[in-house]
Backbone as CSV, one residue per row, in Angstrom:
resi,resn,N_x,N_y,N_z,CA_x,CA_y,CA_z,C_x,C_y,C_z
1,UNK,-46.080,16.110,-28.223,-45.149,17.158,-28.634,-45.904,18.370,-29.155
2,UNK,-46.770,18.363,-29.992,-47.925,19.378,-30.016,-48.356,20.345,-29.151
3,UNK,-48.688,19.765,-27.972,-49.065,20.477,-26.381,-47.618,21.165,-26.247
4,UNK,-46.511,20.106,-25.811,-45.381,20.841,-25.557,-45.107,22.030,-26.508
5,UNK,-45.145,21.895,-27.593,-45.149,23.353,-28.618,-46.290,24.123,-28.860
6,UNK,-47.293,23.963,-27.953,-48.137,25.109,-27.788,-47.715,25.467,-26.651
7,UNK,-46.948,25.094,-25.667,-46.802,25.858,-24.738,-47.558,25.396,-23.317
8,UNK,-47.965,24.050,-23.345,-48.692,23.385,-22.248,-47.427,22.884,-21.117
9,UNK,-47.651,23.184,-20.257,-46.906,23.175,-18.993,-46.982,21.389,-18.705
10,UNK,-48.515,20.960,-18.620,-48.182,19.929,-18.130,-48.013,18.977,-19.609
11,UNK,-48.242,18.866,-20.476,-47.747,17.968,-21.859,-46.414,17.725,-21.509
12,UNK,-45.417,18.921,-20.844,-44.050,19.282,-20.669,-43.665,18.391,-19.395
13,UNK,-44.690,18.770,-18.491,-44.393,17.580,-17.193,-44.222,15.775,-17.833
14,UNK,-45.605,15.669,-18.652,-45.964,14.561,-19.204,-44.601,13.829,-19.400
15,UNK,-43.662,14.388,-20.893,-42.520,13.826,-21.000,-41.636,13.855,-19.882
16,UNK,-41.251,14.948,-19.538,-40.123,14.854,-18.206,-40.077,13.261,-17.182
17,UNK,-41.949,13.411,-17.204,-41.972,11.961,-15.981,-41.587,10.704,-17.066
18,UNK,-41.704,10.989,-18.261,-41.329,9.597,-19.177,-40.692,9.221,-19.177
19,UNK,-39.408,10.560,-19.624,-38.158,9.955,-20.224,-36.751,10.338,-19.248
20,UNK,-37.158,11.323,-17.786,-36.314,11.877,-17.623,-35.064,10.542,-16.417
21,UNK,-36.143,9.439,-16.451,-35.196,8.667,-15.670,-34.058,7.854,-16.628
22,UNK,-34.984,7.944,-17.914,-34.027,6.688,-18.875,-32.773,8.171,-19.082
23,UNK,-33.445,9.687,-19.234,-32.623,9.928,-19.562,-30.893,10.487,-18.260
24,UNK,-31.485,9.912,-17.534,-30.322,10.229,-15.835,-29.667,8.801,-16.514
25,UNK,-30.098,7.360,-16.604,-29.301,6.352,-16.792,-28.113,6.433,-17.971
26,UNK,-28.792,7.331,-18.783,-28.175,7.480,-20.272,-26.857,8.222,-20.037
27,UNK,-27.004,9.317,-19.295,-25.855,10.641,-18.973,-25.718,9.788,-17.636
28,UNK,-25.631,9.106,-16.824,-24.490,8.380,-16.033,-23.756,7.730,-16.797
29,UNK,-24.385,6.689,-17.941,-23.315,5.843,-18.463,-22.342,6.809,-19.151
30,UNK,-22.601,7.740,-19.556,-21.436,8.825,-20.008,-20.338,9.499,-19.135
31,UNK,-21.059,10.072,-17.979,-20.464,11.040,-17.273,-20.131,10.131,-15.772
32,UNK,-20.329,9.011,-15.445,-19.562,8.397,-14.665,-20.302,9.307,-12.836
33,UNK,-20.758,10.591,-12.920,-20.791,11.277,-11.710,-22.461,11.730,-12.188
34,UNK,-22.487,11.432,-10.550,-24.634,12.210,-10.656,-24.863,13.159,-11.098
35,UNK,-23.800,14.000,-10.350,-24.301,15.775,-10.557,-24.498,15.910,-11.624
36,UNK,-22.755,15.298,-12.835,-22.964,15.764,-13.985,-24.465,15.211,-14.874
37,UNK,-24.361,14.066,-14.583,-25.108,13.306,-14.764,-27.150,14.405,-15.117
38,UNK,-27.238,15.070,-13.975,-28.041,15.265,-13.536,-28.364,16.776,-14.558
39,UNK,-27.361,17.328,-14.751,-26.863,18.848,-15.262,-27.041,18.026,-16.696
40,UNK,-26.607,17.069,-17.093,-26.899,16.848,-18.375,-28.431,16.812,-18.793
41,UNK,-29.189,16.004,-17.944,-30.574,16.064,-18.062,-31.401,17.118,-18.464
42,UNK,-31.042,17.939,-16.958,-31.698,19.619,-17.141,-31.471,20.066,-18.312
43,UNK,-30.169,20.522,-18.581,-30.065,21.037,-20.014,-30.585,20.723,-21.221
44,UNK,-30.915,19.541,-21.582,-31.830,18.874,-22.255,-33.068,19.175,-22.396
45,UNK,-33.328,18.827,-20.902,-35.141,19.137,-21.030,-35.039,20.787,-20.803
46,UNK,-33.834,21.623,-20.216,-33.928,22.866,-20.317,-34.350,23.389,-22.235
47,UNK,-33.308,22.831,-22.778,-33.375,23.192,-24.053,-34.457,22.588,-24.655
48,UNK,-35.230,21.446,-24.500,-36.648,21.313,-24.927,-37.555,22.373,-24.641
49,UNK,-37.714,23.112,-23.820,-39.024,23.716,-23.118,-38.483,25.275,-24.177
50,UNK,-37.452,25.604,-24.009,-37.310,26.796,-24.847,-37.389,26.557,-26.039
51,UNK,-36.923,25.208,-26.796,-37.167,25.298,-28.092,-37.863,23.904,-28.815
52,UNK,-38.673,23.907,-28.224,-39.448,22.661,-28.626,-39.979,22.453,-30.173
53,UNK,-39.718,23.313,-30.961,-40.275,23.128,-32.505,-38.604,22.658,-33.241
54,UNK,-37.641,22.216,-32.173,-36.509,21.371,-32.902,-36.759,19.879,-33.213
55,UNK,-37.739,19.457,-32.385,-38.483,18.317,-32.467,-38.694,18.037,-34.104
56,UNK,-38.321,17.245,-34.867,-39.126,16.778,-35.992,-39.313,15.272,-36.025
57,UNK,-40.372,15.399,-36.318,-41.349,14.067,-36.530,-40.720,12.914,-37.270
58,UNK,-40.505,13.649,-38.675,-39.850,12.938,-39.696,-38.601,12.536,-39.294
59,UNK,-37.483,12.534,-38.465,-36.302,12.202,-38.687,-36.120,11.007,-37.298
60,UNK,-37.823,11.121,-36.215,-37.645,9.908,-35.324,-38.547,10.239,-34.450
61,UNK,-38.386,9.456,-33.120,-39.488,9.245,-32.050,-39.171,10.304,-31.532
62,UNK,-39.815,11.156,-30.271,-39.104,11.688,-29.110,-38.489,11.369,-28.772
63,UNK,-39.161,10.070,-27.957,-38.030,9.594,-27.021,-36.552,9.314,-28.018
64,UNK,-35.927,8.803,-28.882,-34.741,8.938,-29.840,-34.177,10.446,-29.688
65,UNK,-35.412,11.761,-30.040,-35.088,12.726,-30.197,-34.597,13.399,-28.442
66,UNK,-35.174,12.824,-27.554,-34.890,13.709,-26.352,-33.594,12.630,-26.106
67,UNK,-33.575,11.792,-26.065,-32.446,10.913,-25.371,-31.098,11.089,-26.520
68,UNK,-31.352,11.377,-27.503,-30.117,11.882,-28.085,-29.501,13.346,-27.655
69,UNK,-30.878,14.197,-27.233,-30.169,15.519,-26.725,-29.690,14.978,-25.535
70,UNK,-29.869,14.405,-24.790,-29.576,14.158,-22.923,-28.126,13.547,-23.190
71,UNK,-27.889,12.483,-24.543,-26.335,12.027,-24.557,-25.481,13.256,-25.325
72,UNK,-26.103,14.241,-26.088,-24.999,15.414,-26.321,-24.137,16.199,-25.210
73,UNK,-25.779,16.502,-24.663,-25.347,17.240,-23.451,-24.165,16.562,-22.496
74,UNK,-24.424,15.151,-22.176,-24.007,14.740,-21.238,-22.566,14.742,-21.520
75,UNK,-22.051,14.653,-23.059,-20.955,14.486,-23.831,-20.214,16.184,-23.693
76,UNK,-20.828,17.225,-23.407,-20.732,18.324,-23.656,-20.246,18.648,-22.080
77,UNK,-20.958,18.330,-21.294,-20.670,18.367,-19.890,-19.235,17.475,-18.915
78,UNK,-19.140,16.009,-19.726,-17.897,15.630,-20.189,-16.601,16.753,-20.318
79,UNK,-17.296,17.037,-21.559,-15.386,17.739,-21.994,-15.491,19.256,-21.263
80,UNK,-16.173,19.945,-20.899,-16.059,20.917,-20.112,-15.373,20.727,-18.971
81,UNK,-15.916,19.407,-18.072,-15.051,19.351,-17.300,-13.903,18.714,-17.285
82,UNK,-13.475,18.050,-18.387,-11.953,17.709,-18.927,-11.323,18.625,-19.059
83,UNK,-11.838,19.564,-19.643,-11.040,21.115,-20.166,-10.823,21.861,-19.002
84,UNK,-11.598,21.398,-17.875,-11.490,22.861,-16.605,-10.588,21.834,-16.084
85,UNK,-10.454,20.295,-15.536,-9.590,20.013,-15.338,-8.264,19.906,-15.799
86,UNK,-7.929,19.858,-16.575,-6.935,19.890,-17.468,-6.254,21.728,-17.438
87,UNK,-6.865,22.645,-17.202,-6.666,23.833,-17.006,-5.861,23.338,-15.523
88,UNK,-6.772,23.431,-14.280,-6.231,23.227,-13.081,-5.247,22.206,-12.906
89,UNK,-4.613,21.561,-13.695,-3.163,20.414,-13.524,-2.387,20.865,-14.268
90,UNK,-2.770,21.786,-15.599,-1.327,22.486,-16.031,-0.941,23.057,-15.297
91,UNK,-2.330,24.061,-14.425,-1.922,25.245,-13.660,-1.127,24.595,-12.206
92,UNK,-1.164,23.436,-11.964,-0.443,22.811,-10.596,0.743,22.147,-11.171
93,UNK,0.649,21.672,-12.794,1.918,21.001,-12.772,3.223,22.218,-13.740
94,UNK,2.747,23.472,-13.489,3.548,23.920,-13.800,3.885,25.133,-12.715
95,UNK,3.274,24.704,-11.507,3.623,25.475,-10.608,4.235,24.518,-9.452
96,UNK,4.886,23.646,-9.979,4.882,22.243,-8.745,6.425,22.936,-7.638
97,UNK,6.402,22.811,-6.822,7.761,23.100,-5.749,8.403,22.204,-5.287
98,UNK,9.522,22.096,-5.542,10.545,21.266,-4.798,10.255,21.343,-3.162
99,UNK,10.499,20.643,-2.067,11.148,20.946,-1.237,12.177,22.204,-0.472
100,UNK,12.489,21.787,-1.904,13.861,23.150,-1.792,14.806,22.849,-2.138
101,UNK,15.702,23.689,-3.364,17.156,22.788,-3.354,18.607,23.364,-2.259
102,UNK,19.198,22.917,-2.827,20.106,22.859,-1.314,21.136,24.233,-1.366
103,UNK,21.297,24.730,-2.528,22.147,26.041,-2.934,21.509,26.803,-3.944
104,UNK,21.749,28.114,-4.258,21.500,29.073,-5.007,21.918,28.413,-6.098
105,UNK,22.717,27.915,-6.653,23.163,27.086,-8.259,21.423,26.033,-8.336
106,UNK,21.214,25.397,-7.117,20.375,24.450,-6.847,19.216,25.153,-7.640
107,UNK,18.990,25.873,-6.867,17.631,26.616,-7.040,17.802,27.630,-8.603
108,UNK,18.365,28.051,-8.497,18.588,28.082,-10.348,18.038,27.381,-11.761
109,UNK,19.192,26.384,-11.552,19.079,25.696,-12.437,17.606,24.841,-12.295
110,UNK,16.855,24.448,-10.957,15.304,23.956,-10.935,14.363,25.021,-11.518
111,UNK,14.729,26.214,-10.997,13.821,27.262,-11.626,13.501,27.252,-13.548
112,UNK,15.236,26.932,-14.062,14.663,26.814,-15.109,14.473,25.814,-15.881
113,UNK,14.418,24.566,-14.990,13.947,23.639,-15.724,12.551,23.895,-15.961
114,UNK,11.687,23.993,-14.324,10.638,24.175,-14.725,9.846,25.112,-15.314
115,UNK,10.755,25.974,-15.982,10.266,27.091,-16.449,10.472,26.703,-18.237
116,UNK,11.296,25.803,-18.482,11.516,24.966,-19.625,10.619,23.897,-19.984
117,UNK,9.799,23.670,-18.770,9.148,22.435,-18.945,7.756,22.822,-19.447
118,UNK,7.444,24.246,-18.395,6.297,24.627,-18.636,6.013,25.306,-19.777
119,UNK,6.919,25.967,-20.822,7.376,26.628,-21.688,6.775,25.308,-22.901
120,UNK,7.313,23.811,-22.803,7.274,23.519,-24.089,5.896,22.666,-23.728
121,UNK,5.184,22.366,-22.479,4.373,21.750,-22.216,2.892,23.034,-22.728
122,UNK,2.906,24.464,-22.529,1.873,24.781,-22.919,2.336,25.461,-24.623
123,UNK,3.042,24.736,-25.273,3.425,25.166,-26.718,2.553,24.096,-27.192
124,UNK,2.621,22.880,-26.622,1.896,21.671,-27.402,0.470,22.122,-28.000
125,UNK,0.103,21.367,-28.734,-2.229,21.746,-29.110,-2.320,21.037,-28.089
126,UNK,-3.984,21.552,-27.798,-4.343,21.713,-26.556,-4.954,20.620,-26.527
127,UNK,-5.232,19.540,-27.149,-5.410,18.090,-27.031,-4.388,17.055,-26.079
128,UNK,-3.446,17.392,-26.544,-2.211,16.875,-26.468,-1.207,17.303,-24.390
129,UNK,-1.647,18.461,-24.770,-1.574,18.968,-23.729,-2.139,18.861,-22.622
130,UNK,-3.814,18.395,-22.758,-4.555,18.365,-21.885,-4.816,16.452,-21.439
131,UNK,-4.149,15.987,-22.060,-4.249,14.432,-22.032,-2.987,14.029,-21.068
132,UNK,-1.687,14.858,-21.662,-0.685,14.941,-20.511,-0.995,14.710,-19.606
133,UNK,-1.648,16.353,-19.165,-1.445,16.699,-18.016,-2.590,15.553,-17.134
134,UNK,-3.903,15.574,-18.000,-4.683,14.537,-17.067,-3.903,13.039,-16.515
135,UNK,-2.968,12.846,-17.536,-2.597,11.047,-17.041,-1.251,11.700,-15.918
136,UNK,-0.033,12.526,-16.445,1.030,12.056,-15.712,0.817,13.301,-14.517
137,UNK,-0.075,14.260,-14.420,-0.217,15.061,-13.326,-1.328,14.863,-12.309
138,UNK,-2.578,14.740,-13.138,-3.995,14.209,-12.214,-3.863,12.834,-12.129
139,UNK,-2.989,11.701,-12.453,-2.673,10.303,-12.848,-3.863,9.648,-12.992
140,UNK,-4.610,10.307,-14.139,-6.073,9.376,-14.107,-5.209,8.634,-15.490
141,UNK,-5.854,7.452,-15.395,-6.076,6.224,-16.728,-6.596,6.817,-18.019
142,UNK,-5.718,6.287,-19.198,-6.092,6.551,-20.350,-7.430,6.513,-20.157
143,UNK,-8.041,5.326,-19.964,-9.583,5.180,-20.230,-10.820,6.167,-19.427
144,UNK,-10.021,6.696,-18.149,-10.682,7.702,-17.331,-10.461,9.262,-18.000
145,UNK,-9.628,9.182,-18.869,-9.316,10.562,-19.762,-10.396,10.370,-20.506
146,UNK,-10.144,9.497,-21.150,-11.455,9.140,-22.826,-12.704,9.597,-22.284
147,UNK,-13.360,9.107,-21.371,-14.504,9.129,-20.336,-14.614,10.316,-20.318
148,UNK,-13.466,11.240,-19.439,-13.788,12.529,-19.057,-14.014,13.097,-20.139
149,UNK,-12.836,13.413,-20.886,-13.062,14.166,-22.542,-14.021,13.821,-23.050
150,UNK,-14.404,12.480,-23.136,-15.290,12.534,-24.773,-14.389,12.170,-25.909
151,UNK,-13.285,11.559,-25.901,-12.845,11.147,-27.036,-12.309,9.625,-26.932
152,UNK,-12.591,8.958,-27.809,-12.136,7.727,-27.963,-10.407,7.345,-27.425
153,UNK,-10.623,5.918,-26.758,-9.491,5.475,-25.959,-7.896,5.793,-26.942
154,UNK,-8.082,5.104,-27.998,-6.871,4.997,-28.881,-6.015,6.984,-29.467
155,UNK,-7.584,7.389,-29.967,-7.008,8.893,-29.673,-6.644,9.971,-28.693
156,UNK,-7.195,9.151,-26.986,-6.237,9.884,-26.338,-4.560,9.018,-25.853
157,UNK,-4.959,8.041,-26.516,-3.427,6.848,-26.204,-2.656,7.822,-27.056
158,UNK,-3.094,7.966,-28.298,-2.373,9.071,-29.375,-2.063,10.221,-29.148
159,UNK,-2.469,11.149,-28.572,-2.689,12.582,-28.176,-1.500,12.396,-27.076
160,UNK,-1.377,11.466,-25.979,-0.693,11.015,-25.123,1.226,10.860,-25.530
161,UNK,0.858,9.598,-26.393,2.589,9.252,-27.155,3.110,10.830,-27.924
162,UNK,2.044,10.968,-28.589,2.742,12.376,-29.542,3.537,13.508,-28.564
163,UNK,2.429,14.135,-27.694,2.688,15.249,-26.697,3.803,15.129,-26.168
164,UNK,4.113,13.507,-25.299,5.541,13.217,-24.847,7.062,12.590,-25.880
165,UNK,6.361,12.710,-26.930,7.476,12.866,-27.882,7.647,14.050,-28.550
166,UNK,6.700,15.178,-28.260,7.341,16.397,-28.987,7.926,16.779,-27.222
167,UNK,7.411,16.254,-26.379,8.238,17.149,-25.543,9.777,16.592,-25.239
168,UNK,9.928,15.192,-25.363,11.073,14.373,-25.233,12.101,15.603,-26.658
169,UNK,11.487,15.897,-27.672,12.146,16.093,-28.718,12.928,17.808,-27.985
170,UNK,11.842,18.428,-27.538,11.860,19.986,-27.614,12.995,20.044,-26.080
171,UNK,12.796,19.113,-25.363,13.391,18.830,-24.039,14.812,18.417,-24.099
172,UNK,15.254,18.017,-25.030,16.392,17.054,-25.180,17.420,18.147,-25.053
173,UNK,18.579,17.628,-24.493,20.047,18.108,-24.594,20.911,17.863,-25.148
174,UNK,21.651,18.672,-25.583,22.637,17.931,-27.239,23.776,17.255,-25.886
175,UNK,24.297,16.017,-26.096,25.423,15.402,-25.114,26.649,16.488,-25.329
176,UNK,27.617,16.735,-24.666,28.409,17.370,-24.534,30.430,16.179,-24.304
């Protein structure tokens, strides 16, 4: 680490060939996909080479210290793409089209449902919102949400029940 913080090119190769396979195994078990997988790495050892005096001695090994950056990243690369997905399924499930309904009353009253739907669906926090839309629009699995996001199974089970009970609440029709 010395070399690497003087600025030695190959000290810098040195680790890369060490740790950079444990650290691809580390950000798959996170990120489930290579690419990301792979983008987590770089960034890591990207952010080593620019700032290599984050390294401290005292608080652990490298390898601890680089393989903990490679699982941030990989965690970071995670919810980015939870968040861009979750963008693109509000943006489809609040643009979704019938077929067509069968009369002008038809087409009305669909217009504003979904214009009601989409109304209380992007009022929700954006947790809540984005857990929605991943399970009942992208129909991925609680546990494939947790994965993608980065957040534990039970808090997106939570994020999940709440969202469709404020929307059950905000949605409701007084009986007539």
């Amino acid at each position: 680490m010395n070399a690497v913080c003087l600025g030695q090119a190959d000290a810098y190769a040195e680790l890369y060939r060490r740790y950079h396979r444990r650290g691809l195994r580390l950000a798959q078990s996170i990120c489930g996909q290579w690419t990301d997988s792979e983008d987590a790495v770089q960034d890591a050892f990207l952010s080593l080479w620019r700032n290599p005096r984050s390294y401290r001695a005292d608080r652990g090994t490298v390898a601890a210290w680089l393989l903990g950056t490679v699982r941030n990243r990989a965690i970071d690369v995670m919810r980015r793409n939870g968040r861009e997905l979750a963008r693109q399924t509000v943006a489809q499930a609040t643009c979704l089209e019938d077929d067509g309904p069968a009369d002008l009353a038809d087409a009305t009253a669909l217009t504003e449902q979904v214009a009601e739907v989409r109304a209380a669906l992007l009022r929700l926090p954006e947790r809540q919102r984005e857990a929605i839309c991943l399970s009942y629009y992208a129909g991925l699995s609680h546990t494939e949400i947790a994965r993608r996001v980065g957040l534990p199974l039970g808090t997106v089970k939570g994020q999940v029940r709440l969202g469709v009970g404020t929307l059950e609440r905000r949605l409701a029709r007084p009986s007539r």
